[in-house]
C-alpha positions in Angstrom: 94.1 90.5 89.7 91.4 90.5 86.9 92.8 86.6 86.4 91.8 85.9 89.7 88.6 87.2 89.4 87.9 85.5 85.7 88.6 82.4 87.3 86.4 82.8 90.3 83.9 84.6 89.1 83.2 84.4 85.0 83.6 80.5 85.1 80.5 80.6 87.1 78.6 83.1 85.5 75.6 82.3 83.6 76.4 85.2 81.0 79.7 83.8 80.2 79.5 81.5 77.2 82.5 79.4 79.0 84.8 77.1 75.8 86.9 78.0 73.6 85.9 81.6 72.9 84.6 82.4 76.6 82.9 85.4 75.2 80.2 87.5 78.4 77.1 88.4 77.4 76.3 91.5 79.6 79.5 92.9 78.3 80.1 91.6 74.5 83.8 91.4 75.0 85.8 88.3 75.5 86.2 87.9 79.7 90.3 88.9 79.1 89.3 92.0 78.0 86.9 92.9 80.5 88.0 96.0 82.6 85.6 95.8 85.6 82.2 94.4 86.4 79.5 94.5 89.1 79.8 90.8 89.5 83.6 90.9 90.6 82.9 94.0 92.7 80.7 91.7 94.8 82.8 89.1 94.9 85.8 91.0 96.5 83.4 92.8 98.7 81.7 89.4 99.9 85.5 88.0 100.2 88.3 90.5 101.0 85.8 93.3 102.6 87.9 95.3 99.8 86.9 96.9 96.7 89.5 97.8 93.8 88.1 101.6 91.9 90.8 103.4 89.4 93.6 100.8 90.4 93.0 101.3 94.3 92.0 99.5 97.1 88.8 100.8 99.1 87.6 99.5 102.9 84.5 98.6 102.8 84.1 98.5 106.7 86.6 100.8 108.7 87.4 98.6 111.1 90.6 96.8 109.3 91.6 99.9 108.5 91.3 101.5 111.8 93.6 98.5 113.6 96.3 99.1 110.5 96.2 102.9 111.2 96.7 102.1 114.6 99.1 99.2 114.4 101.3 101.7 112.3 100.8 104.6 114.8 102.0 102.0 117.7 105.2 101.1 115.3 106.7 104.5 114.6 105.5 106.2 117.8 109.6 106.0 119.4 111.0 106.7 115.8 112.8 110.0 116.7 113.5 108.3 120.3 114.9 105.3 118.6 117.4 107.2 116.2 118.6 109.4 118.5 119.5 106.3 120.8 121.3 104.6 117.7 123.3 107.4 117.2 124.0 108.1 120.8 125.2 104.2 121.3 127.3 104.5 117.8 129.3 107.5 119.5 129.9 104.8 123.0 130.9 102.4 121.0 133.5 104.6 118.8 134.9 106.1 121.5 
């Protein structure tokens, strides 16, 4: 993801000396070796409505979380119903 993010993000940022050595300013480090950085923060925030801390996604508004909760909750509500039907079919048809 951080390739993504040099791309979008580094490439237009007026701290990056952009060439050969694309070396940021704010951080001293060449942009491959950056680990995180405000900048990309915003830009996932402004464009995903996500927001990546210790290797994990984070909603920033609930409400795309709320319909996937949901969603799943709609999806495995028959589960048990479901099995037990599968099983109970198997049986007609082996007999």
């Amino acid at each position: 993801m951080n390739d993504k993010l040099i791309e979008k993000v580094c490439e237009k940022c007026p701290a990056t000396q952009w060439g050969k050595k694309s070396i940021c300013s704010v951080h001293n480090l060449h942009v491959g070796k950056i680990e995180t950085c405000p900048e990309w923060d915003k830009y996932i925030i402004e464009n995903q409505g996500l927001l990546d801390r210790s290797r994990q996604l984070a909603f920033i508004n609930l409400e795309p979380a709320l319909e996937v909760v949901q969603k799943v909750d709609e999806e495995i509500k028959y589960y048990h119903w479901m099995v037990k039907e599968v099983e109970r079919l198997r049986k007609e048809i082996d007999t």
